[in-house]
C-alpha positions as CSV (number, residue, x, y, z in Angstrom):
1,X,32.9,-34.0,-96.9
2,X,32.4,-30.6,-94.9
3,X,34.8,-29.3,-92.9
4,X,34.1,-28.5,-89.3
5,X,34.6,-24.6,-88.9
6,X,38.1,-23.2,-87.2
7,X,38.1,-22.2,-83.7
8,X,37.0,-18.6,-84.0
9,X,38.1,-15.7,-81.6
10,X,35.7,-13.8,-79.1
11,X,37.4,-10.8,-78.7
12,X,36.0,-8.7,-75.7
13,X,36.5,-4.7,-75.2
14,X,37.0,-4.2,-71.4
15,X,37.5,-0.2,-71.5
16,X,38.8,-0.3,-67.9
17,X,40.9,3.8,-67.6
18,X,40.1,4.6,-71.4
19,X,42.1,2.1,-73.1
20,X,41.4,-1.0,-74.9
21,X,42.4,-4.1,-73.1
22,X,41.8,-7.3,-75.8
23,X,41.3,-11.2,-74.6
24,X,40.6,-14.0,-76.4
25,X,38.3,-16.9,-75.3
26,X,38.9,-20.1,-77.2
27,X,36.0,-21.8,-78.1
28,X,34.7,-25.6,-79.0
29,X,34.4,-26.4,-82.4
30,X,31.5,-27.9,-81.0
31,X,29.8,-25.1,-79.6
32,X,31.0,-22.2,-82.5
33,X,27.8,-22.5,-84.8
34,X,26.5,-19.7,-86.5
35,X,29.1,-17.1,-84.7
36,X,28.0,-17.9,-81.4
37,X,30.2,-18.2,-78.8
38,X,30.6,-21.8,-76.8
39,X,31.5,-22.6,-73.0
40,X,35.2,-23.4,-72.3
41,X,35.1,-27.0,-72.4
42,X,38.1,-28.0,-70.6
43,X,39.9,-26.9,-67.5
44,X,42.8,-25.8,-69.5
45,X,40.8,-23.8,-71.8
46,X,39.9,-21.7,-69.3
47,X,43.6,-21.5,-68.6
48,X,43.7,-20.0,-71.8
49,X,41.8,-17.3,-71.8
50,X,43.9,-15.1,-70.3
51,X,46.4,-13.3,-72.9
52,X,49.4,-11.3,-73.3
53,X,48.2,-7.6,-72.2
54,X,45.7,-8.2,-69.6
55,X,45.7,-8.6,-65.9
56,X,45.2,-12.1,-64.5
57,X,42.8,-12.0,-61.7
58,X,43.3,-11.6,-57.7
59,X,43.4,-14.7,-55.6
60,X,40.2,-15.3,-54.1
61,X,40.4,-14.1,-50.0
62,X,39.6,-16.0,-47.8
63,X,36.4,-16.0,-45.9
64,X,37.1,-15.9,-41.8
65,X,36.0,-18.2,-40.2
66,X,32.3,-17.9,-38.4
67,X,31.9,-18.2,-34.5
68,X,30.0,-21.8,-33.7
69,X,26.6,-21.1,-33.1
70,X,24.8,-22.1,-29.6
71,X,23.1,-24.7,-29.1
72,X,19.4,-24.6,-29.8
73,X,17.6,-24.9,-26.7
74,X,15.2,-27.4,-25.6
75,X,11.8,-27.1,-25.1
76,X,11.7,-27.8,-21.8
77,X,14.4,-25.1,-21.5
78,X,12.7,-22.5,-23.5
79,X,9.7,-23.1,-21.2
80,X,11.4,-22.0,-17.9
81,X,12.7,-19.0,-20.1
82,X,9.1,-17.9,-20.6
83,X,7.7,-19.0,-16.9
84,X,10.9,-16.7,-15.4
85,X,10.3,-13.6,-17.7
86,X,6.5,-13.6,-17.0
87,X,7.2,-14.0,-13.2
88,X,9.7,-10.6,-13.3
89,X,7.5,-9.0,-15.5
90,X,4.1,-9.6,-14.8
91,X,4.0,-8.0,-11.1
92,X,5.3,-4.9,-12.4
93,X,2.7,-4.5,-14.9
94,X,0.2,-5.2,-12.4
95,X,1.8,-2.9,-9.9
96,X,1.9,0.0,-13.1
97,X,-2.4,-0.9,-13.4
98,X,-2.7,-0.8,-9.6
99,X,-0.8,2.4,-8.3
100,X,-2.9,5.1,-9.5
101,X,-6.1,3.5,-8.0
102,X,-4.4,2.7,-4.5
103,X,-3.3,6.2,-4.1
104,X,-6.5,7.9,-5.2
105,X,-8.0,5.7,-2.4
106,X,-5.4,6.7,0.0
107,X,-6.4,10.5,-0.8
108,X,-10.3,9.5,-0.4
109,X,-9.4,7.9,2.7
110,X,-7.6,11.2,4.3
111,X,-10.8,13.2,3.6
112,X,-12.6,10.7,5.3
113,X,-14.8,10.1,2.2
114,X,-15.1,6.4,2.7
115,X,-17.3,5.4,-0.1
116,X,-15.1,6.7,-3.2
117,X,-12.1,5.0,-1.4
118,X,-13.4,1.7,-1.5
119,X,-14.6,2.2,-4.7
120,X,-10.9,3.0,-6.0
121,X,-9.5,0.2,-3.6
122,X,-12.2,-2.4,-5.4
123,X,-10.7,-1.3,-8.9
124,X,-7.1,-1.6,-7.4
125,X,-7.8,-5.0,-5.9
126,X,-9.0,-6.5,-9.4
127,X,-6.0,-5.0,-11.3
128,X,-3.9,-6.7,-8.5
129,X,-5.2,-9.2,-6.2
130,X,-2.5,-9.6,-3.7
131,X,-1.9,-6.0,-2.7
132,X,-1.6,-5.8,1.0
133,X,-1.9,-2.0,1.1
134,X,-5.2,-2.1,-1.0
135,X,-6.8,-4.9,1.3
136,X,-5.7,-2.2,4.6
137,X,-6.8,1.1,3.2
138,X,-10.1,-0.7,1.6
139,X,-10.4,-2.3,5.1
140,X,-10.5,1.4,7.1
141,X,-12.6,2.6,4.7
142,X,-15.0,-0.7,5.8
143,X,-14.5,-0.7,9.5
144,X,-15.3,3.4,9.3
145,X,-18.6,3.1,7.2
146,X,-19.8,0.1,9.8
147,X,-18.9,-3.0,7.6
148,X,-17.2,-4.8,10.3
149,X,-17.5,-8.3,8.9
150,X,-16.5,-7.1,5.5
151,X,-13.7,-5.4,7.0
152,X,-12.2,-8.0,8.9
153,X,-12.3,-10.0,5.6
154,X,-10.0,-7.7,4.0
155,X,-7.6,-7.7,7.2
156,X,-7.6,-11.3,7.2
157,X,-7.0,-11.2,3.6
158,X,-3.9,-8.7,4.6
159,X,-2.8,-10.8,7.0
160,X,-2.9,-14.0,4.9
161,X,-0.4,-12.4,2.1
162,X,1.9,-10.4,5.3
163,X,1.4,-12.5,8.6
164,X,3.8,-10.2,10.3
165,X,1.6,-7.0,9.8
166,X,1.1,-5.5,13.2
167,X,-1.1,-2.6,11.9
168,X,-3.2,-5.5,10.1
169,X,-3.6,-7.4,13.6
170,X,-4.7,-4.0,15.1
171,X,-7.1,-3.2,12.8
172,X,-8.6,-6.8,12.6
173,X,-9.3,-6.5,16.5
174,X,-10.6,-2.9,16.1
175,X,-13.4,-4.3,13.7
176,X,-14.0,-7.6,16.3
177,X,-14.3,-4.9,19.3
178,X,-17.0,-3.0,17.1
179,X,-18.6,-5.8,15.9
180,X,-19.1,-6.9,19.5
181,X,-16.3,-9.8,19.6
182,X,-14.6,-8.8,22.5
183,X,-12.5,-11.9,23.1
184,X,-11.6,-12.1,19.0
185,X,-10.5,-8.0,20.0
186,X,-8.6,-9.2,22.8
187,X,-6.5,-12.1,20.8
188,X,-6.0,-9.7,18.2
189,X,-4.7,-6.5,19.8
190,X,-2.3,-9.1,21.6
191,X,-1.0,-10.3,18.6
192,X,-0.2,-6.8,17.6
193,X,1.2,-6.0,20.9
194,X,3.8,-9.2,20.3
195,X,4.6,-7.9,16.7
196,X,5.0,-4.2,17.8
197,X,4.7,-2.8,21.5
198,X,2.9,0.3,20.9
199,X,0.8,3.0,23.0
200,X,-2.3,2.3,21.0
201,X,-2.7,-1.4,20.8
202,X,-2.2,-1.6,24.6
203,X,-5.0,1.5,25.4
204,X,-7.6,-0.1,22.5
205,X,-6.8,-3.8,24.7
206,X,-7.6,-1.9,27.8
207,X,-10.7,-0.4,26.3
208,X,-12.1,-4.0,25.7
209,X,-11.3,-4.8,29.3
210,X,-13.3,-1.5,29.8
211,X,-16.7,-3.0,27.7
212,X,-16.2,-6.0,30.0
213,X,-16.3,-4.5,32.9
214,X,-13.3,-5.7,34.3
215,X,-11.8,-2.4,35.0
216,X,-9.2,-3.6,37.2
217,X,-7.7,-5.6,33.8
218,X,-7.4,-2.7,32.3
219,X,-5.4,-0.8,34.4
220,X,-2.0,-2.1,33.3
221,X,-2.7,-1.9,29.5
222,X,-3.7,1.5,30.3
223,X,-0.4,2.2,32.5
224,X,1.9,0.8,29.5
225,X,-0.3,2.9,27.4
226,X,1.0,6.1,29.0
227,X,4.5,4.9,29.4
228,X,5.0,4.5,25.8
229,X,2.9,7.3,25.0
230,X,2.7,10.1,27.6
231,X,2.2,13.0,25.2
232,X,-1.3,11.4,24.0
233,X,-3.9,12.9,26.6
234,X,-6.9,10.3,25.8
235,X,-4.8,7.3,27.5
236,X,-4.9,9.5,30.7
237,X,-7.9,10.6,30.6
238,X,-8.8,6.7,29.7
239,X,-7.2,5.2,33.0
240,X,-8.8,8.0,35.1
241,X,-11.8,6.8,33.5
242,X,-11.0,3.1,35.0
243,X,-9.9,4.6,38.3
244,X,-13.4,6.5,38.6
245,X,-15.2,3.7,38.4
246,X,-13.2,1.8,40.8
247,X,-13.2,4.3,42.7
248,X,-9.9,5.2,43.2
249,X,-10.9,9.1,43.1
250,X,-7.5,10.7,44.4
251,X,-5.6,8.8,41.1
252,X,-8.6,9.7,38.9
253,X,-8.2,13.5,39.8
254,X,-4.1,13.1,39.3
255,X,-4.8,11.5,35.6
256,X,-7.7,13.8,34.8
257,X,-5.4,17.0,35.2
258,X,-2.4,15.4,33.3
259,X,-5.1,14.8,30.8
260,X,-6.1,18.4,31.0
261,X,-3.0,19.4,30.8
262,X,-2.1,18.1,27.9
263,X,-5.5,19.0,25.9
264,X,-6.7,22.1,27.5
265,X,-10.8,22.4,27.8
266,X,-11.8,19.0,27.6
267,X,-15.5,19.2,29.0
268,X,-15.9,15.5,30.1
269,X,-12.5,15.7,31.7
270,X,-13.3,18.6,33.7
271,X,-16.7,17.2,34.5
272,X,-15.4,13.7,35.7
273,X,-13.0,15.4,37.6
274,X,-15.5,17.4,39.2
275,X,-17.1,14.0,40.4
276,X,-14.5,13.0,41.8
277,X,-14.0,16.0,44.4
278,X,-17.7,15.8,44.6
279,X,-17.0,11.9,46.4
280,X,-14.2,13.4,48.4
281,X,-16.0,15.7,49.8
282,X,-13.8,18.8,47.9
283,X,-16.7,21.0,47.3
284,X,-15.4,24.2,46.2
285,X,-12.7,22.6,43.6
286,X,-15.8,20.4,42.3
287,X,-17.8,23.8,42.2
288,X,-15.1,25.7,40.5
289,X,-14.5,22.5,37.7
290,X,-18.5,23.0,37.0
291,X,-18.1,26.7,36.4
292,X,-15.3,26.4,33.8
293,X,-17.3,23.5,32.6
294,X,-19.8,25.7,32.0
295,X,-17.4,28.5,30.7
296,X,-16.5,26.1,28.0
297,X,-19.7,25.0,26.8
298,X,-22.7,27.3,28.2
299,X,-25.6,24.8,26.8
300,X,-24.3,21.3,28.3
301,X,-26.8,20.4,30.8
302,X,-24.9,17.8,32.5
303,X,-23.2,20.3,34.2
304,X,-25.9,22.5,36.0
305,X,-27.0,19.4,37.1
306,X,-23.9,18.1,38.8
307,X,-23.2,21.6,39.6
308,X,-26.7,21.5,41.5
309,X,-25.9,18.3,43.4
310,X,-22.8,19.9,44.7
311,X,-25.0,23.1,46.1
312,X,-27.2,19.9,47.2
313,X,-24.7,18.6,49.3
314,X,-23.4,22.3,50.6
315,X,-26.8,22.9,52.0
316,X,-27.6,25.5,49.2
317,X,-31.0,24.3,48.4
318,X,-31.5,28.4,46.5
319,X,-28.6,28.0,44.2
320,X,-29.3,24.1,43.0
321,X,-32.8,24.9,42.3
322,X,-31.4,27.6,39.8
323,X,-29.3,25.2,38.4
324,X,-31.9,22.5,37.8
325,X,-34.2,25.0,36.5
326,X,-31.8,26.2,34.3
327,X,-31.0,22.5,32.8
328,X,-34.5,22.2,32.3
329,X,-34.3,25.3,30.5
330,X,-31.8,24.2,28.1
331,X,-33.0,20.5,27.5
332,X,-36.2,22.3,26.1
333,X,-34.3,24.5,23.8
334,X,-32.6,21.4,22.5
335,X,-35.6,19.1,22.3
336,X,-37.3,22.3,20.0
């Protein structure tokens, strides 16, 4: 009968700090075959393997304890997530794409070079579709190359985004007054007025009065015109205008000088004036406004004419004939 081999001895070097630390592993008869060494195989036996001149091991540490995680979110959840993120930052993306093209329009637009801003407004517009100050500057640029209908469009368009856009309002009635919709103007530049009282909206309401012919209507809208703005000489000079025609020739002359005043050598101004001491009956004044009219602009026939009907009416048949002959003069020289 063979005998099962002795338990044999794994002895392990450790060379931990240059010395020689020996432990012993005690093996299964089982497992120690031809010098090769077996797994512990009990508990205890792995008690064992510590011996007399070695270190037993640390205690294990333990771990700390991990925060609980969130909750996954829903679907539903994660959905609004995206939708709110893309809603922040979508617009300013779009605003990023649509700047540089707005304000190269804007610069067009200064130097009156209408075609190249609404060719940057166009390219602004499809970056960003709801930019109200793309739809107003494209709209000037319209309304000042004659594209009334198209211009409107884009006011509308303004106003649809901003309905509390007085300038938009303004604008809109500006292209309805050129486009020869004089009650669409009217509405319009009354809706401005509402949203902001200003100088201009009431004078470009009284100008549509003017179109009408009902120069009386206008009078007011041009009065509150030069209330709110008495440094701006046209909306004198645009109520004298309504005063000459009704011929209310003493206010005329008053508004024509304040005009004057303000914008020093306005031809038509001096002129109109002119016309109106003419219908008084203030020769001499009417004569002198002719002469500076003349002064002023040497080649403007109009006023050797109306210059002549003064002489006319003075009983100076000599010196109107020299005026008339010398308007007939000039309207040759323009003509070649």
């Amino acid at each position: 009968m063979i005998e099962p081999p002795r338990r044999i001895i794994h002895e392990r070097e450790s060379g931990l700090g240059g010395c020689a630390h020996f432990g012993r592993i005690v093996l299964s008869p089982s497992r120690a075959i031809d010098g090769l060494p077996a797994w512990p195989d009990s508990e205890k036996s792995l008690k064992q393997t510590v011996v007399r001149g070695s270190k037993a091991p640390p205690k294990p540490q333990k771990l700390p304890k991990l925060a609980k995680m969130p909750k996954i979110l829903s679907l539903k959840h994660l959905y609004l997530v995206i939708i709110s993120l893309l809603l922040v930052l979508g617009p300013r993306s779009t605003l990023a794409d649509t700047e540089p093209d707005c304000k190269k329009g804007e610069g067009y637009a200064r130097k009156n070079k209408w075609v190249l801003a609404i060719q940057c407004f166009d390219r602004a517009l499809k970056a960003d579709p709801k930019c109200v100050r793309c739809y107003m500057g494209r709209g000037e640029a319209l309304l000042n190359t004659g594209q009334y209908d198209s211009a409107a469009a884009d006011f509308k368009a303004a106003l649809k985004l901003e309905p509390k856009t007085p300038s938009a309002h303004l604008y809109l009635g500006d292209s309805y007054h050129k486009a020869g919709q004089l009650k669409e103007s009217l509405f319009e530049y009354g809706e401005a007025i509402k949203l902001k009282p200003e100088g201009s909206a009431y004078n470009e309401r009284a100008l549509v009065y003017v179109d009408m012919k009902d120069y009386q209507a206008s009078i007011p809208d041009f009065s509150k015109a030069v209330e709110l703005s008495p440094q701006k000489d046209r909306y004198w000079k645009s109520r004298a205008n309504a005063y000459h025609k009704l011929k209310q020739y003493e206010k005329a002359i008053a508004d024509y000088t304040t005009s004057l005043k303000l914008c020093p050598g306005l031809v038509h101004a001096i002129q109109a004036r002119a016309e109106c001491y003419l219908e008084l009956g203030q020769y001499d004044k009417a004569i002198k406004d002719c002469g500076e009219a003349i002064q002023i602009k040497p080649n403007d026939v109009s006023s050797y004419v109306l210059r002549a009907k003064v002489y006319t009416k003075m009983g100076k048949k000599d010196l109107a004939d020299q005026d008339l002959k010398r308007a007939n003069d000039e309207a040759e020289n323009f003509s070649l």
